[in-house]
Structure formats: C-alpha cells, structure tokens
MARZA-53965 format. One record per residue (C-alpha): residue number from 1; residue in three letters; chain; x, y, z. Coordinates in pm, whole numbers, padded with zeros to 5 digits. Each point is the difference from the previous one (the first is absolute). Example, Ala and Ser with C-alpha at 12.3 -4.5 7.8 and 13.67 -1.06 7.14 Angstrom:
<atoms>
+-----+------+------+--------+--------+--------+
| pos | code | unit |      x |      y |      z |
+-----+------+------+--------+--------+--------+
|   1 |  ALA |    A |  01230 | -00450 |  00780 |
|   2 |  SER |    A |  00137 |  00344 | -00066 |
+-----+------+------+--------+--------+--------+
</atoms>
This chain:
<atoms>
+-----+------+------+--------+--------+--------+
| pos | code | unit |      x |      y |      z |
+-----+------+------+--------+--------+--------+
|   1 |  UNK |    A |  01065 | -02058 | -00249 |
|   2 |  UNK |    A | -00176 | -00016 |  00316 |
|   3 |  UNK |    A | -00253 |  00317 |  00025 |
|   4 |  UNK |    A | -00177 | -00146 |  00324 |
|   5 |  UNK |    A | -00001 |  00253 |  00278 |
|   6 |  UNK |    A |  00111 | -00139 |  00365 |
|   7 |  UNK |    A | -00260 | -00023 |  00263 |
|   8 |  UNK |    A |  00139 |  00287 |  00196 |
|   9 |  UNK |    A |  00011 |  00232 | -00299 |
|  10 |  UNK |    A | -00334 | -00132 | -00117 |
|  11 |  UNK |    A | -00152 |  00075 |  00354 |
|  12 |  UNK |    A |  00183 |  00385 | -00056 |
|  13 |  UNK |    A | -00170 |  00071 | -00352 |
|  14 |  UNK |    A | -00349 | -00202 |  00195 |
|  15 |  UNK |    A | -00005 |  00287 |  00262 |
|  16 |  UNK |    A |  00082 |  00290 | -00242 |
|  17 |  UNK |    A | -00293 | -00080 | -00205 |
|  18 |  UNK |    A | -00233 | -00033 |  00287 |
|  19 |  UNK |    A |  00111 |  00331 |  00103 |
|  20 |  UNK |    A | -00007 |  00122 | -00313 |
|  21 |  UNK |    A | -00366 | -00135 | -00079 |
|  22 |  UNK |    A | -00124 |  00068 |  00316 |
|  23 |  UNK |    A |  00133 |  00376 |  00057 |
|  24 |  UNK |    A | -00011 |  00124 | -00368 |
|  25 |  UNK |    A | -00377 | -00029 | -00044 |
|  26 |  UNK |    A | -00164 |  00079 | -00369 |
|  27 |  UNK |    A | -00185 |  00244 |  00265 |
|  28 |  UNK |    A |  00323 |  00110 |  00090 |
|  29 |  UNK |    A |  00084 |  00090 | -00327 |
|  30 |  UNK |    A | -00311 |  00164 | -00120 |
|  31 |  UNK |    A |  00060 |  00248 |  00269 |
|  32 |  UNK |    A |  00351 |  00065 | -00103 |
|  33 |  UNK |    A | -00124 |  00054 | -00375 |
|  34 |  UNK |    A | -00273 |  00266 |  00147 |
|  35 |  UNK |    A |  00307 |  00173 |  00184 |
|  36 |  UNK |    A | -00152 | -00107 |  00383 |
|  37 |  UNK |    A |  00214 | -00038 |  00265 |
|  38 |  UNK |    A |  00134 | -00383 |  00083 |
|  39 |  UNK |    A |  00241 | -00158 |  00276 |
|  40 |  UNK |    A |  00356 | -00033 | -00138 |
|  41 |  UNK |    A |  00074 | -00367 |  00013 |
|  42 |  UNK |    A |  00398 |  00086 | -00047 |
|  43 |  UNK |    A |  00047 | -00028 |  00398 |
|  44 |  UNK |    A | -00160 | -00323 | -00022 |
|  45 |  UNK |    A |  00207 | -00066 | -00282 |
|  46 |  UNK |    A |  00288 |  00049 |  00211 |
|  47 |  UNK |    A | -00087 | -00146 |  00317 |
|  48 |  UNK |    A | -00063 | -00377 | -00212 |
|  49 |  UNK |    A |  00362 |  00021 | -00162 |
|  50 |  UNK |    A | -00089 |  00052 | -00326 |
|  51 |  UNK |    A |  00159 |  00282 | -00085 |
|  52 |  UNK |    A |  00301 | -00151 |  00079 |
|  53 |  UNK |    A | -00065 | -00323 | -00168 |
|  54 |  UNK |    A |  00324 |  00007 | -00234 |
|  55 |  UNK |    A |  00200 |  00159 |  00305 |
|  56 |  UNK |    A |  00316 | -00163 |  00146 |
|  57 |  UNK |    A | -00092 | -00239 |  00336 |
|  58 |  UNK |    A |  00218 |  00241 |  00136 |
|  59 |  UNK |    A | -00126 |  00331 | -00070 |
|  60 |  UNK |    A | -00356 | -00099 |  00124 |
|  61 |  UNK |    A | -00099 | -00155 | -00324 |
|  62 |  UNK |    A | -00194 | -00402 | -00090 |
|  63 |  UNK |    A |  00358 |  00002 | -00246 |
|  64 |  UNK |    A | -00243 | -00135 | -00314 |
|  65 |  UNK |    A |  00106 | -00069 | -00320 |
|  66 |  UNK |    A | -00190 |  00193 | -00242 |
|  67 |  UNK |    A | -00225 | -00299 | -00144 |
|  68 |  UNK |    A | -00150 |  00008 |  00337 |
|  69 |  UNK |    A | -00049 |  00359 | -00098 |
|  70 |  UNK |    A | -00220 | -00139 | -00284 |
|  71 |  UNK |    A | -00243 | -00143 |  00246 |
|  72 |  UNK |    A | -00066 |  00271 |  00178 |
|  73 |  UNK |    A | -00051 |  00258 | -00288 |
|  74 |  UNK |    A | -00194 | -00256 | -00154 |
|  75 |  UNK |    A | -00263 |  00023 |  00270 |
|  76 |  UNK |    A |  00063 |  00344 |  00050 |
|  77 |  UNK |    A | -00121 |  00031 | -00365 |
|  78 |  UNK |    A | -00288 | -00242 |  00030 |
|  79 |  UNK |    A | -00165 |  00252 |  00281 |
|  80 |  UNK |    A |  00080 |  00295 | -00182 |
|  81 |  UNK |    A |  00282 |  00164 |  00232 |
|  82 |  UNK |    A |  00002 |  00362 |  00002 |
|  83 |  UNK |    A |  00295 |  00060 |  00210 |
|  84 |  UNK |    A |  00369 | -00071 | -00143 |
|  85 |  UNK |    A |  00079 | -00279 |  00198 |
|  86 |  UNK |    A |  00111 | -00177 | -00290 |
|  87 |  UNK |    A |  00245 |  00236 | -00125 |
|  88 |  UNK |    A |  00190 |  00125 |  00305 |
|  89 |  UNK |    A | -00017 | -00373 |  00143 |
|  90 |  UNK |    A |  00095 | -00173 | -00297 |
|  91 |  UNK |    A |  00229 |  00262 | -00204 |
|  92 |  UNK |    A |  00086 |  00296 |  00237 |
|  93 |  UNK |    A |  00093 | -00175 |  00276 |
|  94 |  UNK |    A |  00267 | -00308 | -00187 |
|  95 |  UNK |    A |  00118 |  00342 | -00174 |
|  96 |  UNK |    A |  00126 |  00120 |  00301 |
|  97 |  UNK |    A |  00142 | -00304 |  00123 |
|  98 |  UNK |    A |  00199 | -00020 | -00347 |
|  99 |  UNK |    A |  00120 |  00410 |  00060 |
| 100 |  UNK |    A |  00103 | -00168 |  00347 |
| 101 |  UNK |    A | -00250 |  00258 |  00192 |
| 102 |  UNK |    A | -00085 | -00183 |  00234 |
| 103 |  UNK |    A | -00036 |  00083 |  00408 |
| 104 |  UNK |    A | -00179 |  00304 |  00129 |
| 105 |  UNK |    A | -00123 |  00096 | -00320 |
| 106 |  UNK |    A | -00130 | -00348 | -00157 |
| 107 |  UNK |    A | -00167 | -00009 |  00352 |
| 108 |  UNK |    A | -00180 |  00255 | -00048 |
| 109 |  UNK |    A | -00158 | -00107 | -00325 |
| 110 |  UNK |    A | -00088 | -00373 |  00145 |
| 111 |  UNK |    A | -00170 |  00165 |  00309 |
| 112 |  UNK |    A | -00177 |  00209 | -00193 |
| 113 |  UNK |    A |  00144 |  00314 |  00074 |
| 114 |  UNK |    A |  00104 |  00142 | -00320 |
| 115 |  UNK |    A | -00047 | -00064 | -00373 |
| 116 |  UNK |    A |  00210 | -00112 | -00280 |
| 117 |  UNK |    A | -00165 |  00068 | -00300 |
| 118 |  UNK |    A |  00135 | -00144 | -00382 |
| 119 |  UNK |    A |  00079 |  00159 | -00344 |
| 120 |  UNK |    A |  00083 | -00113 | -00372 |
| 121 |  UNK |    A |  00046 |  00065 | -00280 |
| 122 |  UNK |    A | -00217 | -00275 | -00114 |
| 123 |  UNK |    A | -00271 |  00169 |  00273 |
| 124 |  UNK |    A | -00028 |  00336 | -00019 |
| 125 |  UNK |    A | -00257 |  00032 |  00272 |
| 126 |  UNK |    A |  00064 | -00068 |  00337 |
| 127 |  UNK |    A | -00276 | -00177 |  00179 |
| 128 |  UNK |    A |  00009 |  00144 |  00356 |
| 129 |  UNK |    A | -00098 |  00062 |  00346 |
| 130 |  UNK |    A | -00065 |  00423 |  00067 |
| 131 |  UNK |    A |  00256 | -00048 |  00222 |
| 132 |  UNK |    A |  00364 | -00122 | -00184 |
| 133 |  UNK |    A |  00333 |  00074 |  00198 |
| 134 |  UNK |    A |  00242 | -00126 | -00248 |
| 135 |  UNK |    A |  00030 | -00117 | -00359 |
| 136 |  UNK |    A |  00146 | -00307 | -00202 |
| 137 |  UNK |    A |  00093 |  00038 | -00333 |
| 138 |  UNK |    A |  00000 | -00308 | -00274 |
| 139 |  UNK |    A |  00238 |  00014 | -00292 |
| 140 |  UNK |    A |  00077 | -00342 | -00106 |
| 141 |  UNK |    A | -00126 | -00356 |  00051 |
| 142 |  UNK |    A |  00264 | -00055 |  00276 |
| 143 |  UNK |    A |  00062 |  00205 |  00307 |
| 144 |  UNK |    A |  00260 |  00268 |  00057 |
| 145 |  UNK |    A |  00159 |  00037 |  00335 |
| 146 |  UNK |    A |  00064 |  00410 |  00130 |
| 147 |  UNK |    A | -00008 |  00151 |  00303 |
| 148 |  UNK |    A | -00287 |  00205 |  00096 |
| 149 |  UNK |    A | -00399 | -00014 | -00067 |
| 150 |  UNK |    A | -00107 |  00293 | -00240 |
| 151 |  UNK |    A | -00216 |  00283 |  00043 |
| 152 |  UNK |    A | -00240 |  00169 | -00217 |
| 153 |  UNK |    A |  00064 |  00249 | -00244 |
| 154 |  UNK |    A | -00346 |  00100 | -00136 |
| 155 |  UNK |    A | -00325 | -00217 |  00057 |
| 156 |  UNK |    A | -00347 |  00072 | -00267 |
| 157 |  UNK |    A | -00284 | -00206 |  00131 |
| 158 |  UNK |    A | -00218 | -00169 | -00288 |
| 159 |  UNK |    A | -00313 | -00217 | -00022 |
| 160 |  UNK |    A |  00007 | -00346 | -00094 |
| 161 |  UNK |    A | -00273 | -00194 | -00181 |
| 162 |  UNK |    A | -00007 | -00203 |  00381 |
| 163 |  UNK |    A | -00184 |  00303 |  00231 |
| 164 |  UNK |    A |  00108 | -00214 |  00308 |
| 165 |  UNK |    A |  00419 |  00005 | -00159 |
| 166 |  UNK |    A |  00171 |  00362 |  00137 |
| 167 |  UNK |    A |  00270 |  00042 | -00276 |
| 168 |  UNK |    A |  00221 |  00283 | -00071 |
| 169 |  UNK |    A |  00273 |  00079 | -00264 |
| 170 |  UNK |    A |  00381 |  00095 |  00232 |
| 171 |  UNK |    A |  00323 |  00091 |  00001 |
| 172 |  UNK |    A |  00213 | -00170 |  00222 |
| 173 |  UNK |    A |  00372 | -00068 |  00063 |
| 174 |  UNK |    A |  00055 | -00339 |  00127 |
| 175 |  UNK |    A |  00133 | -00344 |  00042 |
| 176 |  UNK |    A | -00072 | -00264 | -00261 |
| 177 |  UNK |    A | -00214 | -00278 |  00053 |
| 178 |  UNK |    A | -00078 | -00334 | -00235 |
| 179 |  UNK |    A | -00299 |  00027 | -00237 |
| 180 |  UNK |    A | -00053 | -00376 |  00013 |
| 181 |  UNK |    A | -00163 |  00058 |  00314 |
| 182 |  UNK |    A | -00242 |  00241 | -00145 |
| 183 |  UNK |    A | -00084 | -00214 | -00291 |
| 184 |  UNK |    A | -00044 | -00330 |  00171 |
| 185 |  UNK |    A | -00217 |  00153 |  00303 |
| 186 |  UNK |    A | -00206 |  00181 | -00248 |
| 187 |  UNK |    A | -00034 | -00331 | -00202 |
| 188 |  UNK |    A | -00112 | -00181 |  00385 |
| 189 |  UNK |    A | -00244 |  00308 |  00039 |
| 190 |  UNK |    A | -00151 | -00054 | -00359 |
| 191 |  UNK |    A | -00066 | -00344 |  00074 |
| 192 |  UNK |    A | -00158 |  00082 |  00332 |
| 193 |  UNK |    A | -00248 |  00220 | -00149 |
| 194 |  UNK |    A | -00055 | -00239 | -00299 |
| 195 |  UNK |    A | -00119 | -00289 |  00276 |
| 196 |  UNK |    A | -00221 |  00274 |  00159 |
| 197 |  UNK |    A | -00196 |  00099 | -00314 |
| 198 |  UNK |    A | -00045 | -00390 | -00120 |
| 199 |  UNK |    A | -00163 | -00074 |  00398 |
| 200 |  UNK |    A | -00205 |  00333 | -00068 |
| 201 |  UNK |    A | -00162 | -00117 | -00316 |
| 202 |  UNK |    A | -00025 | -00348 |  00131 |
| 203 |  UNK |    A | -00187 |  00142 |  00294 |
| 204 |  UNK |    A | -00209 |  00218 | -00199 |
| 205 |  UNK |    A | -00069 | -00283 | -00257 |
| 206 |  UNK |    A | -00196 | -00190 |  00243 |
| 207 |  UNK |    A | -00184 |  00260 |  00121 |
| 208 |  UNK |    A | -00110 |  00129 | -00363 |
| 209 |  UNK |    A | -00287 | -00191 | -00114 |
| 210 |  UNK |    A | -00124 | -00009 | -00365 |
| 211 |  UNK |    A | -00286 | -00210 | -00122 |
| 212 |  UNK |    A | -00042 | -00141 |  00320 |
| 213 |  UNK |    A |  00420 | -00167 |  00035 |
| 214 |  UNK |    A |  00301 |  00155 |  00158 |
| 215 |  UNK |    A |  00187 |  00190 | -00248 |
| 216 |  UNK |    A |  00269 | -00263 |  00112 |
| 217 |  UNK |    A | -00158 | -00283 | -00137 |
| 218 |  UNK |    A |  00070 |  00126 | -00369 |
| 219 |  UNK |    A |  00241 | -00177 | -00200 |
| 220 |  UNK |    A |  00141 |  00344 | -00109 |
| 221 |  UNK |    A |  00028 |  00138 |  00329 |
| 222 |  UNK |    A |  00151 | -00283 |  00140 |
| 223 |  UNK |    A |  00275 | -00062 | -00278 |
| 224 |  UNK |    A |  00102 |  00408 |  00019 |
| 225 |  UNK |    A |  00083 | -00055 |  00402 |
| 226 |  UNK |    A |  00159 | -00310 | -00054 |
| 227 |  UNK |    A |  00266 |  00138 | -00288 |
| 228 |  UNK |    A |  00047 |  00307 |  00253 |
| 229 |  UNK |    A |  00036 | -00195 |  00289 |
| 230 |  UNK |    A |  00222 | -00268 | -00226 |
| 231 |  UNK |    A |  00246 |  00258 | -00102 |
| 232 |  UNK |    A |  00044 |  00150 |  00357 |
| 233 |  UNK |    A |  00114 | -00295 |  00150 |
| 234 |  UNK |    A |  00248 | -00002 | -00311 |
| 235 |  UNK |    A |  00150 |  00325 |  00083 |
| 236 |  UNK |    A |  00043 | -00036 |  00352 |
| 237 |  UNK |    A |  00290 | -00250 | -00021 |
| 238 |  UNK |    A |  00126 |  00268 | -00254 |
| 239 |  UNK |    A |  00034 |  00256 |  00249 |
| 240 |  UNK |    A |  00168 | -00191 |  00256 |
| 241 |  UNK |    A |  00241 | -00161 | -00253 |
| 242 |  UNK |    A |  00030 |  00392 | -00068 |
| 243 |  UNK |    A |  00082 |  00050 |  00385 |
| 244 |  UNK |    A |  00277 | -00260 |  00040 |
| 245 |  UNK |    A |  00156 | -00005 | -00342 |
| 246 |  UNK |    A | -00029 |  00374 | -00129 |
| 247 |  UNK |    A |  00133 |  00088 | -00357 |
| 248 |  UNK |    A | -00230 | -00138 | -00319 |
| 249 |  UNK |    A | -00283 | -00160 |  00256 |
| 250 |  UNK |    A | -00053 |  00387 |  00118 |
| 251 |  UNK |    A | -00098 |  00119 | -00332 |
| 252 |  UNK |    A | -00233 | -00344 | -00052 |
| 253 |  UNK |    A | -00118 |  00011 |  00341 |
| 254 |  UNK |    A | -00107 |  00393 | -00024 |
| 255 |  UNK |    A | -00143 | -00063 | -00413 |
| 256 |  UNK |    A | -00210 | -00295 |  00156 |
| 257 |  UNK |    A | -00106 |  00197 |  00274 |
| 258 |  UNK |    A | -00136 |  00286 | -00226 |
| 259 |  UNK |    A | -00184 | -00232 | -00195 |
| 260 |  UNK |    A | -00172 | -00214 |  00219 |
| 261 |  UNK |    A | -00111 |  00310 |  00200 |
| 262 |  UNK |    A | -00151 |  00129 | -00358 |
| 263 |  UNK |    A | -00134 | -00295 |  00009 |
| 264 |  UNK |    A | -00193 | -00006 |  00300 |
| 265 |  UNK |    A | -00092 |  00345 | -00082 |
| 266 |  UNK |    A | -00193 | -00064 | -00261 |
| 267 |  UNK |    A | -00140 | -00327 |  00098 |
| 268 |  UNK |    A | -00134 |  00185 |  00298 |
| 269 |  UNK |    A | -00177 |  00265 | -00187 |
| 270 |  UNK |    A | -00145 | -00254 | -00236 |
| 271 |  UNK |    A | -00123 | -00195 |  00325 |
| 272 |  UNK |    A | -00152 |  00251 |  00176 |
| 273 |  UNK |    A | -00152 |  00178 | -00365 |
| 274 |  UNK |    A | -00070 |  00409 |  00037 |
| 275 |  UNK |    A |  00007 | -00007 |  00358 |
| 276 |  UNK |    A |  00384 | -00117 | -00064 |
| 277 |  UNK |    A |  00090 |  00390 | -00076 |
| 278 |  UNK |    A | -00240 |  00186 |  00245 |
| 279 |  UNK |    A |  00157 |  00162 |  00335 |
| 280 |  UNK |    A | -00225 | -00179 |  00164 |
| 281 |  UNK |    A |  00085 | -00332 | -00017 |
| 282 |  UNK |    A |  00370 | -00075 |  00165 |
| 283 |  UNK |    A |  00206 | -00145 | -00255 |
| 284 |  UNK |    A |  00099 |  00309 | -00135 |
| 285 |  UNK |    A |  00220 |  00085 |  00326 |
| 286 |  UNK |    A |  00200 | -00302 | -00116 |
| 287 |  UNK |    A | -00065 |  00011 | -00367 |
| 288 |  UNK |    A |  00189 |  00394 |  00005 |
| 289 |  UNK |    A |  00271 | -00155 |  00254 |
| 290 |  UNK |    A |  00092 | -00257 | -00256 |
| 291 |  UNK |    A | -00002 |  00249 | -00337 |
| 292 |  UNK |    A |  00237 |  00200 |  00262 |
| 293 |  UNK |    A |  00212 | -00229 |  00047 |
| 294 |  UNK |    A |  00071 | -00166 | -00327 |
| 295 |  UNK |    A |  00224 |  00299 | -00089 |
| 296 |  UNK |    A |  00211 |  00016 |  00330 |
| 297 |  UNK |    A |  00344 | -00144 |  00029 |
| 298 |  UNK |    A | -00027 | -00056 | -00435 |
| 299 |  UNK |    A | -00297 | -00010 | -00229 |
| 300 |  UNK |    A | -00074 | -00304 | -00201 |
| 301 |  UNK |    A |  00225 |  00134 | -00292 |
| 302 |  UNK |    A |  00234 |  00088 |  00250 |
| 303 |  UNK |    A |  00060 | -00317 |  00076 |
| 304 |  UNK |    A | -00068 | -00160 | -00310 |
| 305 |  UNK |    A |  00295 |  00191 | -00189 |
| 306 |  UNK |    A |  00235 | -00087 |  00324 |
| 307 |  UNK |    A | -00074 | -00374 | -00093 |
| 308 |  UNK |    A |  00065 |  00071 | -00370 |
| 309 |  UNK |    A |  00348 |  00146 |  00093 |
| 310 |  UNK |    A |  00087 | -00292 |  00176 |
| 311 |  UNK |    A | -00107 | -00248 | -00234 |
| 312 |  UNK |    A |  00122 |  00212 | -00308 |
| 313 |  UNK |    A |  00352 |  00046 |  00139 |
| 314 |  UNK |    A |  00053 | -00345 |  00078 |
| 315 |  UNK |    A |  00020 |  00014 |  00385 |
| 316 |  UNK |    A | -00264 | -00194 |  00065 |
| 317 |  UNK |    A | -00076 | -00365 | -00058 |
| 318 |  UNK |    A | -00268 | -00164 | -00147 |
| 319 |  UNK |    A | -00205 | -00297 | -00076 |
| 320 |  UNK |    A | -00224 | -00227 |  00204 |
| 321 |  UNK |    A |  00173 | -00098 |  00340 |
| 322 |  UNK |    A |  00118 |  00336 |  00040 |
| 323 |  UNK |    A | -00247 |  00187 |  00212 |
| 324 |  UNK |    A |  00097 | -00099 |  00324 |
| 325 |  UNK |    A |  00364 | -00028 |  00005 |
+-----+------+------+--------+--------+--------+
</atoms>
C-alpha cells in the first residue's frame, strides 16, 4: 500500500503547518491559558481553504480524502492547535456532505461563518469554539444520513485537565456523523504532539550541561529519544492505513497512538528532570494536550475491547501478511 502523499497535497499539509507554527505561538498559548485576549486565527483559517479541506470541488472545498486529513491534524497537533480546525475540517464538515447538506449552509462553515461542533457517545465533552451554531451527533462507526443539523438542548461548561481545551457536556438533536474520523484525526493529533515533545527534549538536551557534556551526549539520554522517536515513525503509517482502510486499523491506529504519546510523555519528563513538571517550562502545554486527548474519540480500553470483539467473533483475520490488506 502506497502511503506517500502527492506533491500537491504534500505542499497543502507544508503550508498548514507553517501557518500553524508560525501563528499559534507557545506565546500565543500562554496567553490563552492566563485568559488574555488573542487574534482568532479561524478567519485565516478560512480564507487558506482549510476549513473546507474535505469539502466537495464544488461547494468551495480542496475535495481531500481524509488521509490528507491526517497530515494536517498531524501538524496541527505538533504546534499545539487550540482552535478546532481539526474537528469541523476533518469530521464536521465530510458529516455534512454524507447528510447531503451541502450549499448555503456547508458554505457557511468553510468560510468561516458558522460552527459545526461534534458529539458522542464515546466523547462526552464537546471541544468547542464560544461560538457553535449547530451540532453533529455520533452514534455509530459509520455515518447516518437525515435532514437537518441539530440544535442544542442544554449545554454545562466543564474544565479539562488542558486549560487552553474549552469543553462542555450538551444536548443536541442532530445528524449523524462517522466516528472513524474522530478516532483517526485524534490518532494524527497524538502523533503530532508526540514529535513536538521528542524535538523539545532534544533541544533542551543540548542545552543542559552536566559535568561539563551536553545532557545529549549520554548513552541513556540518547537511547530514551531514539525508542520515542523509533516508535513514532511506527505509528504514523498506522494512522494513515487507519485513514484509507478504516475498520480494525482504527482501533490499532488510535491504541498506538495512545501509547506512543505516553511514551513521549514520560520520556520528556525524564529528559528535562523536575523542571519537566513545573509551569514554567513549556512542555506541559503539550504534555496536558496529549493526556487530553488520549481519551477522545475511545480510550485505550476502548479500543482495545473493540479489537477483542473483532478478533473473538471471528470477523477479523489474522496472521502475519495481514496488516495491510
């Protein structure tokens, strides 16, 4: 299976990270977590298309398949997005394409004029914008066609371990949407902000000295970022596999996602020592977005017992060779 991206759609997910990088500063985000006012990047968003990234060619949307999706919430989760970009471009968006709601009011959510926001079972809090016009709702691991986006019917705000992540618990009545989407783009996200934390410690491991060397130099050190580092580029193919084959590689994809993210977690801590869990020192703002994450769109045991079910009833095959059919 061919997981290589084509130049075009390589040059897409290029330009989204260095507007992603170069617009969601860790300043950026300090301010947010101290509740100061930022600019809104969502018109920005808009005005580069990606919003509309999954959209039709003829609605005003790049018409993307979702493993391009990948890309971009994979950078989107190495600089530590705090907008949903992610979900309404990746999972709100093809959900209303699939309900066939398209023209005047699909418009409006790729230009940036209204919000589609996304609930589940398997996510009970919504991660939002203040401002949300309409609701999707996600019952089962294929999407539901109906007729009209739903409201709200009650909305309790709540605080998430992530300071710079506005979640709330809601109501809403609405059309169904695929929670593949949500897992694999959560899974691309993970990733993201595993890469981030290994560069951090990297960086920070050559500007640590102890008895007179680079932290770097250390066999330890060096041997901790490499089995990080090793098993990200192990779970990326994972994801997009995910992304163009769906069923049993979701639940890997998501499980490896979780665990490499751990992973880096911990590695990063150990790299930087104390100063790994002060305020202070940035990795947190990633370390909290990754904890966040790992339960959205299906915990580890989530996703663990889905495989089990699959492999328990018989519907799935196994063996080596089988991976990637």
């Amino acid at each position: 299976m061919d997981f290589r991206f084509t130049q075009d759609q390589q040059d897409l997910i290029d330009a989204a990270k260095t507007v992603f990088d170069g617009e969601n500063t860790v300043e950026r985000m300090r301010a947010m977590a101290a509740g100061d006012e930022v600019s809104d990047l969502w018109p920005q968003f808009a005005e580069l298309g990606l919003l509309g990234v999954m959209a039709p060619e003829e609605e005003g949307g790049l018409g993307q398949p979702l493993v391009v999706m990948t890309g971009i919430a994979e950078v989107a989760g190495y600089a530590g997005l705090s907008d949903p970009l992610v979900e309404v471009s990746g999972i709100s968006v093809p959900g209303m394409v699939d309900a066939t709601l398209t023209g005047p009011e699909l418009i409006d959510v790729i230009e940036g004029r209204s919000i589609v926001a996304v609930q589940s079972d398997i996510r009970p809090y919504v991660f939002m914008r203040p401002e949300v016009d309409y609701y999707l709702c996600c019952d089962d691991w294929s999407s539901t066609k109906h007729e009209t986006l739903g409201g709200i019917d009650s909305i309790i705000e709540v605080n998430s371990i992530d300071p710079l992540r506005s979640i709330s618990i809601v109501t809403p009545t609405g059309i169904g949407a695929s929670k593949t989407s949500g897992a694999v783009l959560t899974a691309a996200q993970l990733v993201g902000l595993s890469q981030r934390m290994v560069d951090m410690s990297v960086e920070y491991a050559k500007d640590r000295h102890q008895f007179g060397k680079p932290i770097g130099s250390f066999q330890a050190i060096k041997h901790h970022l490499a089995t990080v580092y090793t098993q990200i580029e192990f779970t990326r193919p994972m994801v997009h596999l995910a992304a163009l084959k769906g069923a049993r590689a979701v639940h890997t994809a998501k499980i490896a996602a979780i665990d490499t993210a751990m992973l880096a977690a911990e590695t990063a801590i150990q790299v930087h020592g104390g100063m790994g869990y002060t305020f202070e020192v940035d990795l947190h703002l990633f370390m909290k977005r990754a904890w966040a994450l790992c339960g959205e769109w299906g915990d580890r045991n989530y996703h663990m017992k889905k495989l089990e079910d699959l492999i328990l009833n018989g519907d799935e095959e196994l063996g080596p060779g089988t991976t990637f059919n």
